[in-house]
C-alpha positions as CSV (number, residue, x, y, z in Angstrom):
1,X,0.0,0.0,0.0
2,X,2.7,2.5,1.2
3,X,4.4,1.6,-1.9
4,X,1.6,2.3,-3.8
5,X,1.0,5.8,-2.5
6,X,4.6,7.0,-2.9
7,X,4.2,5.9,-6.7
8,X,1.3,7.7,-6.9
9,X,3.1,10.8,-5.9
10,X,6.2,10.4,-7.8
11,X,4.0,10.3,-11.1
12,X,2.0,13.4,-9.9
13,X,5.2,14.9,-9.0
14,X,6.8,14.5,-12.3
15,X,3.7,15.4,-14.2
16,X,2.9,18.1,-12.8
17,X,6.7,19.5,-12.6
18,X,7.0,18.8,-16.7
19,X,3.0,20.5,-16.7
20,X,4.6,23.5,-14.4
21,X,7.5,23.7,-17.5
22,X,5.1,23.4,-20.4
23,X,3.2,26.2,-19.3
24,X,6.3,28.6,-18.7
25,X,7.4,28.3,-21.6
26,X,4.1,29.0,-23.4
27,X,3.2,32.1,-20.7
28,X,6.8,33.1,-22.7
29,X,5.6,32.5,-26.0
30,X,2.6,33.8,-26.1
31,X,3.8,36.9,-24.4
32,X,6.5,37.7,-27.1
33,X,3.6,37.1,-29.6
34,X,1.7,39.7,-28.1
35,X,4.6,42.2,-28.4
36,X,5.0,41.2,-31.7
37,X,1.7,41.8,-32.5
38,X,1.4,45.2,-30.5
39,X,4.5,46.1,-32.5
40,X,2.8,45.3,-36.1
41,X,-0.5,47.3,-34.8
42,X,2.1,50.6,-33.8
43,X,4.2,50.2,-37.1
44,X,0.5,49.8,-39.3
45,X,-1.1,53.1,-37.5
46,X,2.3,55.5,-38.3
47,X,1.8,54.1,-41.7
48,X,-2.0,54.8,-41.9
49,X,-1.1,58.4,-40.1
50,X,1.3,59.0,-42.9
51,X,-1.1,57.6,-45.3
52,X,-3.9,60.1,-44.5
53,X,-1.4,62.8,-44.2
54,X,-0.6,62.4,-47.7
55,X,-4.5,62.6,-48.8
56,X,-4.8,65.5,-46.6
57,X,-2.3,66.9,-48.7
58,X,-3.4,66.0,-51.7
59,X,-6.9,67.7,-51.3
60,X,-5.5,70.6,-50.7
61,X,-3.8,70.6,-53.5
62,X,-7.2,69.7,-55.4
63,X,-8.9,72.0,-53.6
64,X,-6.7,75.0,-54.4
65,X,-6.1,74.2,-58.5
66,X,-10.2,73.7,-58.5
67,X,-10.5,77.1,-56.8
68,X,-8.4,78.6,-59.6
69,X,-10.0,76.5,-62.1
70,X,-13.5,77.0,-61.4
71,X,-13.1,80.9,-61.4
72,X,-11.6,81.0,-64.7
73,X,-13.9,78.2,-65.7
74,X,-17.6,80.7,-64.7
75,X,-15.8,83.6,-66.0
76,X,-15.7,81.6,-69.5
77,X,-11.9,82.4,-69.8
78,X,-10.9,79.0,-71.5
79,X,-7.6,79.2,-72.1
80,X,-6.5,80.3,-68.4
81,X,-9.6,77.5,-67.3
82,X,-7.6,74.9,-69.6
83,X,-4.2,75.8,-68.1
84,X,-5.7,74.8,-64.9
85,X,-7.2,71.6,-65.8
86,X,-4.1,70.2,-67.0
87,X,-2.7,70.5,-63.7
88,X,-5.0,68.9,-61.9
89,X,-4.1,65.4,-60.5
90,X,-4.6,62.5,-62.6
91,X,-7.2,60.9,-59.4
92,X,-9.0,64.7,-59.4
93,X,-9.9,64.7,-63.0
94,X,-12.5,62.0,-63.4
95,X,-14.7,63.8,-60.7
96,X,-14.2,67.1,-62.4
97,X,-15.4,65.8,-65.8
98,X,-18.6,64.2,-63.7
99,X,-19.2,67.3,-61.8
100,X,-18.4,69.1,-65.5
101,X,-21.2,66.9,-67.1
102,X,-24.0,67.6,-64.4
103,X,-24.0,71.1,-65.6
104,X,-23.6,73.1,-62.3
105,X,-24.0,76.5,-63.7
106,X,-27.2,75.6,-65.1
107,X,-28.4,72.5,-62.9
108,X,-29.7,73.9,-59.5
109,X,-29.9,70.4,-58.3
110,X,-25.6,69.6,-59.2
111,X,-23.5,68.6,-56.3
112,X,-21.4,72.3,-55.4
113,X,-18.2,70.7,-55.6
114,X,-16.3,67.8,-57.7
115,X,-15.4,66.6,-53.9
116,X,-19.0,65.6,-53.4
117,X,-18.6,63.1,-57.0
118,X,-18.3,59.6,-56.1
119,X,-15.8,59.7,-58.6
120,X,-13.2,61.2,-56.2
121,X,-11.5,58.8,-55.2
122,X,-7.5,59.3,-53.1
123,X,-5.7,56.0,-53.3
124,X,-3.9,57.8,-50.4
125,X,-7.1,57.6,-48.2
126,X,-7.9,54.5,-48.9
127,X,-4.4,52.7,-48.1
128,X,-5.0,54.6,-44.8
129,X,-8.0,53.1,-44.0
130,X,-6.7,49.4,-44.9
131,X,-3.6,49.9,-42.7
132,X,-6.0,51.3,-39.7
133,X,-7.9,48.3,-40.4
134,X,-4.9,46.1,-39.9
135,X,-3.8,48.4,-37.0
136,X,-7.1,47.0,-35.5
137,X,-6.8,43.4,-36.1
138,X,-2.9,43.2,-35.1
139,X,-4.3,44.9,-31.8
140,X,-7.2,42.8,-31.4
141,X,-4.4,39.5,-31.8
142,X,-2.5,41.3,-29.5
143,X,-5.3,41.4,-27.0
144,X,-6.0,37.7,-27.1
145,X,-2.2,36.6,-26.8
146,X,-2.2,38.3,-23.6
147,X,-4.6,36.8,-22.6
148,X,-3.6,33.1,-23.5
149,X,-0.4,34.3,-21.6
150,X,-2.3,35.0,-18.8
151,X,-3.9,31.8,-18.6
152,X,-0.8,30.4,-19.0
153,X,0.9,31.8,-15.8
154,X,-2.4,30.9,-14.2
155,X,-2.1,26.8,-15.3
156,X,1.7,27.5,-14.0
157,X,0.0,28.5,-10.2
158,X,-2.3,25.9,-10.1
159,X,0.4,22.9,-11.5
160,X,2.5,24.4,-9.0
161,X,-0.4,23.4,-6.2
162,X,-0.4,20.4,-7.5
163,X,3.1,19.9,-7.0
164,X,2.8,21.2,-3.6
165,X,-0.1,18.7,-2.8
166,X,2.2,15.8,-4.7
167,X,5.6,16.6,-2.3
168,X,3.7,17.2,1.1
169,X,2.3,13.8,0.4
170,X,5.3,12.2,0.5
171,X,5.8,14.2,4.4
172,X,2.5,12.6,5.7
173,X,2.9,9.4,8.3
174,X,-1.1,8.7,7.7
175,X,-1.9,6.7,4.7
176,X,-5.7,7.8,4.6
177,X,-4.1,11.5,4.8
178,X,-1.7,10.8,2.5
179,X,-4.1,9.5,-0.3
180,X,-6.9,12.2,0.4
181,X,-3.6,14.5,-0.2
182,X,-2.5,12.8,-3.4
183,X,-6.2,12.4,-4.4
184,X,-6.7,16.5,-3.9
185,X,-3.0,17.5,-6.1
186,X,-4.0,14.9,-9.0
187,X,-7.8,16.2,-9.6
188,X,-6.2,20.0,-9.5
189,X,-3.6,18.9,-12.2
190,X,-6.2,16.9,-14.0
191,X,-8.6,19.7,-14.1
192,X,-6.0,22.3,-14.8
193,X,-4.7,19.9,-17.7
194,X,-7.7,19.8,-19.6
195,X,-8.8,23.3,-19.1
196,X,-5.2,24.2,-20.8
197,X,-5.3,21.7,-23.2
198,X,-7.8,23.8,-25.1
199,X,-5.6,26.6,-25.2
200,X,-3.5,27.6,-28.4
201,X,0.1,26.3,-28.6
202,X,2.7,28.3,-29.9
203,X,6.1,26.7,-30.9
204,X,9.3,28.0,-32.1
205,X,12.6,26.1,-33.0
């Protein structure tokens, strides 16, 4: 019987100890993925910051030749109105011609400005939108590393109990305490190990 029991706790023992091991090292892992991935949501943001800097930049330059444009344009002075036009961006052009065709001098019901055309369209502001929209993701992956990191360390505490549970076992002189003792550490560890076991793994070699 006494045999029996110490058996008993040498398996928990070394279970629970290669458990306790298993879980540090993924509480590691996971928590350098969530830098990582912290890291890609900061590095997608400047980019998208950049990103709608540019199309801020480029509607004021749209704005400004279309201000100059439009004057010569209502004033009917068609070569100065033509000098303009060729100097407007290649992405403003197909909402000028669209705005041009609605007849706004003559059509009450015309949008005022080519920037109300669904035609205008900045590539600019629409790579900024995709990268905030990765931002957003690589943050949201971020937030659920940590938390499989967290529930690593946890599985670490409670293996560890178990491992406490395992080696005061082996300090008891009562069997009947010794096996209640045993019987306590090995339903922690086998409730902790199944709980885990539904966690996300990550490896590196």
């Amino acid at each position: 019987m006494s045999d029996r029991i110490e058996l008993a706790a040498t398996v928990l023992l070394a279970c629970a100890a290669l458990a306790t091991a298993w879980s540090s090292y993924q509480a590691s892992r996971w928590n350098g993925e969530q830098a990582k991935a912290f890291s890609r949501a900061n590095a997608s943001r400047i980019e998208s910051t950049r990103a709608a800097g540019l199309a801020n930049a480029q509607t004021q330059v749209d704005v400004a030749t279309f201000t100059q444009w439009v004057n010569a344009y209502a004033q009917e002075q068609t070569q100065l109105a033509n000098f303009y036009f060729r100097r407007f961006r290649k992405e403003f052009r197909p909402a000028v011609n669209a705005w041009i065709a609605t007849r706004p001098l003559k059509n009450p019901n015309a949008p005022l400005t080519p920037f109300a055309m669904p035609q205008y369209r900045l590539a600019a502001n629409a790579e900024a939108e995709r990268l905030e929209a990765a931002a957003d993701a690589s943050a949201a992956e971020a937030r659920r590393n940590v938390q499989r990191a967290t529930n690593y360390v946890l599985a670490v505490v409670l293996f560890a109990a178990a491992l406490f549970f395992a080696g005061i076992s082996t300090k008891l002189s009562e069997p009947r305490l010794r096996i209640a003792t045993i019987a306590l550490g090995s339903l922690l560890f086998l409730g902790t190990l199944v709980w885990i076991a539904t966690s996300p793994v990550s490896i590196s070699v």
